[in-house]
Structure formats: C-alpha cells, structure tokens
C-alpha positions as CSV (number, residue, x, y, z in Angstrom):
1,X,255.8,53.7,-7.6
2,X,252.3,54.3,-8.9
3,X,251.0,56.8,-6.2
4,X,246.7,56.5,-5.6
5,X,246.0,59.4,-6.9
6,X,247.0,58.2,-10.2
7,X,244.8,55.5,-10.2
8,X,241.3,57.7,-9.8
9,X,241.5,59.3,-13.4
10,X,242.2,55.7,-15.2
11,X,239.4,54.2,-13.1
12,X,236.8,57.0,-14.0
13,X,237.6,56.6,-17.6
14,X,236.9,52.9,-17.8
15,X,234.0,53.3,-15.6
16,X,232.8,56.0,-18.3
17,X,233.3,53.7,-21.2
18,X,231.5,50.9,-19.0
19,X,228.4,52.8,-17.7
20,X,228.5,54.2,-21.3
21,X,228.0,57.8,-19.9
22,X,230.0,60.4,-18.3
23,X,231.6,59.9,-15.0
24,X,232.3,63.0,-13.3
25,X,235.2,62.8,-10.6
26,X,234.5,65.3,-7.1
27,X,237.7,65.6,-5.0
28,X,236.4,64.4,-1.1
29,X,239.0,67.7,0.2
30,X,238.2,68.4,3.8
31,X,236.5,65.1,4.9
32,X,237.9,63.2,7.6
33,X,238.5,60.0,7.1
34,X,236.2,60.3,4.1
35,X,236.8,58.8,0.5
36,X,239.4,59.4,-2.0
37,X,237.0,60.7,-4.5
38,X,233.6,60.7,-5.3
39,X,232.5,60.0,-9.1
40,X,229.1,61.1,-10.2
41,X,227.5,59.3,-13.5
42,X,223.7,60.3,-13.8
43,X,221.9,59.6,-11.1
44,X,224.5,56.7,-9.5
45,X,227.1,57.8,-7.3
46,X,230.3,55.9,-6.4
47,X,232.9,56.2,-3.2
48,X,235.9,55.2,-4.0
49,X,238.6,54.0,-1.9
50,X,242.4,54.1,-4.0
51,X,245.2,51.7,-3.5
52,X,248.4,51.4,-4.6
53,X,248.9,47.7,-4.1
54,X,246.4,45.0,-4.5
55,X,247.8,42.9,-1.1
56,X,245.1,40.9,0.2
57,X,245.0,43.1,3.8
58,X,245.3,46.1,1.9
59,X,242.0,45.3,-0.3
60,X,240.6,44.2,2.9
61,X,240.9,47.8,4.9
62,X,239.5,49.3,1.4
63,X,236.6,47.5,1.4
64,X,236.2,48.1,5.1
65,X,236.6,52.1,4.5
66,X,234.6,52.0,1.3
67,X,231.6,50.2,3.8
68,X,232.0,52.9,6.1
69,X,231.7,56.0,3.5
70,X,228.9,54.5,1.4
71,X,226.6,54.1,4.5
72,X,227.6,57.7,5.4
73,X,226.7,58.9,1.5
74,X,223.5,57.5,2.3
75,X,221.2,55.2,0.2
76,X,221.8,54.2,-3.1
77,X,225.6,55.4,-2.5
78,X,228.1,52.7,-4.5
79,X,230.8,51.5,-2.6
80,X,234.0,51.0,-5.1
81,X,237.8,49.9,-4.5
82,X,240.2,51.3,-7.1
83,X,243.5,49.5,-7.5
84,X,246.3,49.4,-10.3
85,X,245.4,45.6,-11.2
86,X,242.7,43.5,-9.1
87,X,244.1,39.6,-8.9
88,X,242.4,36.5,-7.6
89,X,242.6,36.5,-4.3
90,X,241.9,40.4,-3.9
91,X,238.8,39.8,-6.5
92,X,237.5,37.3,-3.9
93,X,238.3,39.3,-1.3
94,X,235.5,42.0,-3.0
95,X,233.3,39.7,-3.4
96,X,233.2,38.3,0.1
97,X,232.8,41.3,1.9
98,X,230.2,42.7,-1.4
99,X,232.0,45.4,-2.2
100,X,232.5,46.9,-5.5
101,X,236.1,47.1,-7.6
102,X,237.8,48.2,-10.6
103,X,241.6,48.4,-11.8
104,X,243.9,50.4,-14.2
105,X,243.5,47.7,-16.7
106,X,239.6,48.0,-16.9
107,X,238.7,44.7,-15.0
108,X,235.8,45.2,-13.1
109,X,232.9,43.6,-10.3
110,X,229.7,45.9,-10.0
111,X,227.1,45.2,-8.4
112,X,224.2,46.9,-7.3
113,X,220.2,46.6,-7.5
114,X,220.4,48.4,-10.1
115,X,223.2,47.3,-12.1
116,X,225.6,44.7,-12.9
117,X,229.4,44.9,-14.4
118,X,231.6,42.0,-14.8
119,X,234.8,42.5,-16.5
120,X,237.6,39.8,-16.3
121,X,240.8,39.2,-17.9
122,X,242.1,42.0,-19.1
123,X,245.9,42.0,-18.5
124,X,247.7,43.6,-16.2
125,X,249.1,47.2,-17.7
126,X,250.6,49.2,-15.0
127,X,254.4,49.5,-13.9
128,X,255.1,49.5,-10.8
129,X,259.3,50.1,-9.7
130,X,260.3,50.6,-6.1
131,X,258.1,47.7,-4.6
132,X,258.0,48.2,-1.4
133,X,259.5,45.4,1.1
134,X,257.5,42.8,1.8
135,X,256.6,40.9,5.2
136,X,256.4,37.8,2.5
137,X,260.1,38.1,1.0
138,X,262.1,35.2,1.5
139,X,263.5,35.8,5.0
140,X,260.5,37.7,6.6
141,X,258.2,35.0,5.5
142,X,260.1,33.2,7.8
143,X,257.8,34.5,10.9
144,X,254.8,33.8,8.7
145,X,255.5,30.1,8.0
146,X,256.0,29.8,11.7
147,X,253.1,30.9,13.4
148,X,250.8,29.0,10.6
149,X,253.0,25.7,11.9
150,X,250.9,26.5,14.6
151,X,248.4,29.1,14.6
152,X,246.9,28.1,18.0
153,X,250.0,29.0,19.5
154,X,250.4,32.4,21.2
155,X,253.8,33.2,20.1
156,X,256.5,35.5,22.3
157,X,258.8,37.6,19.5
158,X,262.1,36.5,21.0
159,X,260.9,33.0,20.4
160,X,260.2,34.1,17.1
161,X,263.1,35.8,16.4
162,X,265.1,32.8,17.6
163,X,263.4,29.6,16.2
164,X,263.6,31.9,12.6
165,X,267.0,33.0,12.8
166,X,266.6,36.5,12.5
167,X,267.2,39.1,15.2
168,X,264.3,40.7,17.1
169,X,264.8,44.2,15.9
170,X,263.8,43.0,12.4
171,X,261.1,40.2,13.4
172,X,259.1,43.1,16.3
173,X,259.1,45.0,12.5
174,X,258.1,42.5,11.0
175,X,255.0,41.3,14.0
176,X,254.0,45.2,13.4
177,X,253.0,44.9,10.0
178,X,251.5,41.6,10.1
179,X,249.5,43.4,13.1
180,X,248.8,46.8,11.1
181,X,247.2,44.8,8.2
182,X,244.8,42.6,10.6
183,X,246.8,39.1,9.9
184,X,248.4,39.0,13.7
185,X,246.2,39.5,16.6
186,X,248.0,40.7,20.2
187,X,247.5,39.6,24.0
188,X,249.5,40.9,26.3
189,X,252.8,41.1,23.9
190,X,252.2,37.3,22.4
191,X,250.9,36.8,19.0
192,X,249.3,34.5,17.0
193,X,247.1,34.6,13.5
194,X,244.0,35.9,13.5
195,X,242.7,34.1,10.5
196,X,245.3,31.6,9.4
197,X,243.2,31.1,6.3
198,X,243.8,35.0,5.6
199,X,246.9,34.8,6.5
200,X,248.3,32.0,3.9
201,X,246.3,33.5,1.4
202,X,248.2,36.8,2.1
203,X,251.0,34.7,1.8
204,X,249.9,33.7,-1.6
205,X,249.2,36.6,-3.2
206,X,253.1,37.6,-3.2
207,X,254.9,34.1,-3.1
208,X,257.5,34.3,-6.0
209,X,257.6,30.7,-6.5
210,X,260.5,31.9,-9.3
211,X,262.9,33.0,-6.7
212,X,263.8,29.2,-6.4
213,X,266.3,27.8,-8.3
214,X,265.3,24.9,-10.1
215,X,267.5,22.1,-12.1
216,X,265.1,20.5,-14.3
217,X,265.7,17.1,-15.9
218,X,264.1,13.6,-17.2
219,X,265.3,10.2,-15.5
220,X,263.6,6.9,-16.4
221,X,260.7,6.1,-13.9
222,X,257.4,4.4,-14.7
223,X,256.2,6.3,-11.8
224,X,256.7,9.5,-9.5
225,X,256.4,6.9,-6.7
226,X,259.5,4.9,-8.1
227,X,260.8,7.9,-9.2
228,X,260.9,9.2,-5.5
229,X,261.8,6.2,-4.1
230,X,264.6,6.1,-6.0
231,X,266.0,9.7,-5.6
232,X,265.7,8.5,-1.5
233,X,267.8,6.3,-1.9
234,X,270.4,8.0,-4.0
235,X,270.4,10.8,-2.1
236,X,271.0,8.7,1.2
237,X,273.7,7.2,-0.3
238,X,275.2,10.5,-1.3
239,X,274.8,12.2,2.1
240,X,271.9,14.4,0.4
241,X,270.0,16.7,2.6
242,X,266.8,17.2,1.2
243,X,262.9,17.6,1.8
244,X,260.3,16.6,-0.7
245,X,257.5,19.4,-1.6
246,X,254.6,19.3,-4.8
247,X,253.1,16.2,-5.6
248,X,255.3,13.6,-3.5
249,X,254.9,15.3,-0.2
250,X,251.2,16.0,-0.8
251,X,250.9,11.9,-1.6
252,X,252.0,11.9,2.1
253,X,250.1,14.4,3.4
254,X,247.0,14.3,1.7
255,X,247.1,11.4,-1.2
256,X,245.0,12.7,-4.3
257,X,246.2,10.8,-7.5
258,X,249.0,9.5,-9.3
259,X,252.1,11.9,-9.9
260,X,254.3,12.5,-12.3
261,X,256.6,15.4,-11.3
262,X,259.0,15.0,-8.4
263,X,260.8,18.2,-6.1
264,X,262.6,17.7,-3.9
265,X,264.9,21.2,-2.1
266,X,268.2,20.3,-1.8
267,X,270.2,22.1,1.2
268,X,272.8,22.5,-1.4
269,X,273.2,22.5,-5.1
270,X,273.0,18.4,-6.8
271,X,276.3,17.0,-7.2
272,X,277.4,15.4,-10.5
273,X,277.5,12.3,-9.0
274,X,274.4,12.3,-7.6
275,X,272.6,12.9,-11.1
276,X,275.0,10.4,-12.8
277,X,273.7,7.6,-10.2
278,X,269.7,8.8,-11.3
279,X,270.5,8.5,-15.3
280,X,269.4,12.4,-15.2
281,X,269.0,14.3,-18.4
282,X,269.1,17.9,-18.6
283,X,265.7,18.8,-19.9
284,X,263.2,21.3,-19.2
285,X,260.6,20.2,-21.3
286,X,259.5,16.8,-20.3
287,X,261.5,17.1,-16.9
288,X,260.1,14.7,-14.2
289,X,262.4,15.2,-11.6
290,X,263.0,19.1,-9.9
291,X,265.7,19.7,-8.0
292,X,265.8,23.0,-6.1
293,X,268.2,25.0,-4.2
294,X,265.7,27.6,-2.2
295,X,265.8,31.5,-2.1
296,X,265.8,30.5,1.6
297,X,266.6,27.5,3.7
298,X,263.1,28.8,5.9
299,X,261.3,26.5,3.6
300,X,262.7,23.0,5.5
301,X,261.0,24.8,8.9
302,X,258.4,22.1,9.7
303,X,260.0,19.5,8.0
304,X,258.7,15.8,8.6
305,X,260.0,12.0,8.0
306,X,256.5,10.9,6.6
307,X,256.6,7.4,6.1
308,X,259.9,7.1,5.0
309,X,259.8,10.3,3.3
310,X,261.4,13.6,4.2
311,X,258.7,16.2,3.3
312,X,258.7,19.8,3.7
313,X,255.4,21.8,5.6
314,X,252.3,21.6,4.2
315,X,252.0,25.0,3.9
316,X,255.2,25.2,1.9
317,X,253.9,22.5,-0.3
318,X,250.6,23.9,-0.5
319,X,252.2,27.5,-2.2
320,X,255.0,25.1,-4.0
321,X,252.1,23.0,-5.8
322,X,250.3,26.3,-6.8
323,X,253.0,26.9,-9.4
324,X,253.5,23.6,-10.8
325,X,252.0,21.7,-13.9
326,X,249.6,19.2,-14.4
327,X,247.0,18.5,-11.8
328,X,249.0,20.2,-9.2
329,X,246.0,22.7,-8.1
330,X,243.4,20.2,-7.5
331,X,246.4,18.6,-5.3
332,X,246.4,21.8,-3.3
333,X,242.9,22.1,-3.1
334,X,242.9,18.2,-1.3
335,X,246.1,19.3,0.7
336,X,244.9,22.9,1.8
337,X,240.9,21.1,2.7
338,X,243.2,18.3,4.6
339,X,245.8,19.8,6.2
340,X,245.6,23.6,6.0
341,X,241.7,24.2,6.8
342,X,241.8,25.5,10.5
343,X,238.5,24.7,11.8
C-alpha cells in the first residue's frame, strides 16, 4: 500500500513546478496532533495533512485537521490536503469545507488571497495493492443500504445484523467504522446516519458497479417501455425473480425522459428459454436489454411493486444509473433531487 509519507515528497515537487519556485519540505516532529509536514515556498507556507486513501470521510477529517493546524500557524498559513489521487467527490468535498488539495498525479485546487491553482485531469498514476476492506464491499454495504432505507430510523445492531443477514460480530465492526469516519451518529447504542447525503456519497465513491455480472444483448423493442413490459411478462411466465434498476425503475420513481436501456437483477442466472421467448441477441454493442446476476443479493433490499413493476431501491438505482450510458446521470440527478434528497 502506498504509505502517507510517500505521498509528501511527490506533492512538494508538483507544488514546486506549480508555484514555479522552490518548495522546501519541514518535518512537523514533536507536535501533537500537529501536521504531517510543513512546506515553505518564499514567503507562503503550506500545512499539509497526508492520506493514503481519498474516501470521502477520510478527506473530510483532513480537511478538518488541516483547519485546525492552519489557524494554529497563524495568518496567512495555507491549509493543504495531500492524497495519492483526488476524485470527484473528494474534490468537492475540498471545496466545500475551502480547503486546499493536491494529489500524486499533480491535480490540484489552491486557493488563497493571494493565489489561485486549478489543475484537473491529470490521470490517476499511483498503485495501490493491499486495499484495505471496505465498509462499502458487497456484503458490508449491506448495513449501509439499510439505514439510508430509512435514515430517520434509530437502528438497534441486532436488528441490523438480522434484517441484513450477517452476524452481529461483523455488522458491531462494521457500525464502528461507519461511526469512526462521522457517517453513523450513536444514542444510547442505536444508530442512524448523520448525513444520509454524506453517507450515499461515501457509498459512491467506492461502488464497483463492475462487480455485477452483466448479460448484454439486443431484442426488438420500439421502446424501453415495451421493452420492459415485455421482459415482465416473460419473466412471469418463466417464474423469473427479478427487480428492475437504471432507467425503468427511475421512470417509476422519478420519470425523467424516454429510455432506451433496460436492467433488470435477476435472482439467478437467465435461462435459455427465457432469452429465446425475448428474440435476445448476444451483443454488447448496441445491447438494450441488461441482465444481471449481482455481486450480492443485498441489492433487492427495499425492493418495490411500482405500478406493476418490480423495482429495486432508489438508492440502488441511483449508484446503478451512475455507471450506465446515455442520459443515465441526468436520470440520477432527477431520482437522487426526488427520492434521495433528505430534507
């Protein structure tokens, strides 16, 4: 794994060739709970916080620390978050709370009275091996998608542990990190989300969306509406258990526009004579109909009959849609300001 110390000496060398001037890096030895380094270029001095991950609560605690040790550097002090790579959610995350960042790669946000640095798009270069395990893999996320079913709810963990199907040893682990990085707050040994909004888009940051097994094909629809409407049906008649997620359970939830695309998860792998009753094709390019057997069956928690349609959560839509084609984003946008907003 990439530890933080190797991320100060990249980060002062890009800052070096963007300041166009030397940077020079001051070990913080000795000071409690004070910064990871302190860099030096001219007259402007920088704070900076290092991470080894770019999680969303993770960049929020930086922030929080690099806050706290610029106000005790005194004025004109630079607050600045150092990470391996900086993504969306984490570069919003700097920007809300108006703090400073810049990754392995080069990208950077500074901002200051005094100066102004924007660097985007650089790709990510660093290596990370050993991930650590994550409260988002595909059965731990199971606590996550449950307490955003319903956030107002203050949740006991053996109530947890059995509505998700996984023992309490693993879920009171699980409760502790959500609760180290701010996500879960506690009263009296229930829990609940302390921002749901944070918390999906915690979610976010790590959901592998690839993890899915998809079976990708064409059939002959002049709609995604008919095209649903038929696979109901087919997959009534086949005994099918299914939910739809993307476009034609956001049409329920939230209708947008016209779709294309179709996914639907499938408890269990598409018989052949299922896809012999659609007129499916094998295609990946082109495909209009997804058919996926999850990492995890947690994604039909929350299921709904919606008007005739089984449809999986709206937050599990809402990350599904965020890695599909076509207008899917602007379909998560509508579902996430209709469904998911939490005010």
């Amino acid at each position: 794994m990439i530890l933080e110390r190797d991320i100060l000496e990249p980060a002062r060398l890009h800052l070096e060739q963007l300041l166009k001037r030397p940077v020079k890096a001051k070990a913080a030895r000795g000071q409690h709970d004070g910064p990871d380094a302190i860099f030096h270029a001219g007259d402007l001095v920088f704070v900076v916080e290092a991470r080894a991950s770019n999680r969303l609560a993770v960049i929020r605690q930086a922030c929080e620390q690099a806050r706290r040790c610029a106000t005790a550097g005194g004025p004109g002090t630079i607050a600045l978050v150092a990470v391996p790579f900086m993504g969306p959610t984490g570069r919003q995350a700097c920007a809300e709370a108006d703090i400073s960042f810049i990754d392995a790669a080069g990208n950077a946000r500074i901002e200051t009275p005094a100066l102004l640095v924007h660097v985007q798009g650089r790709p990510n270069t660093s290596s990370v091996r050993g991930r650590p395990s994550s409260v988002f893999a595909p059965r731990s996320s199971r606590v996550t998608r449950l307490v955003l079913l319903d956030p107002e709810r203050w949740w006991q963990q053996k109530d947890l542990a059995a509505e998700a199907g996984i023992g309490r040893g693993t879920v009171s682990k699980i409760v502790a990190r959500l609760r180290g990085n701010g996500l879960l707050e506690a009263n009296n040994g229930l829990v609940r989300p302390s921002d749901p909004s944070l918390l999906l888009d915690a979610w976010k940051d790590e959901y592998d969306f690839s993890r899915h097994r998809i079976v990708a094909g064409h059939v002959d629809a002049r709609s995604g509406e008919e095209l649903a409407d038929r696979f109901a049906q087919a997959a009534r008649q086949h005994s099918v258990e299914y939910g739809f997620t993307g476009f034609p359970a956001a049409d329920r939830l939230a209708p947008f526009a016209g779709f294309r695309l179709v996914a639907a998860y499938l408890r269990r792998p598409p018989q052949e004579m299922l896809l012999q009753s659609l007129g499916f094709h094998n295609e990946d390019k082109g495909a209009n109909l997804w058919l996926m057997i999850p990492d995890d069956d947690g994604v039909f928690a929350g299921s709904k009959d919606i008007a005739g349609r089984p449809c999986v959560s709206a937050v599990q839509t809402y990350l599904d849609l965020l890695n599909m084609p076509e207008r899917a984003k602007e379909t998560a946008d509508q579902l996430r300001k209709v469904c998911l907003s939490w005010r």
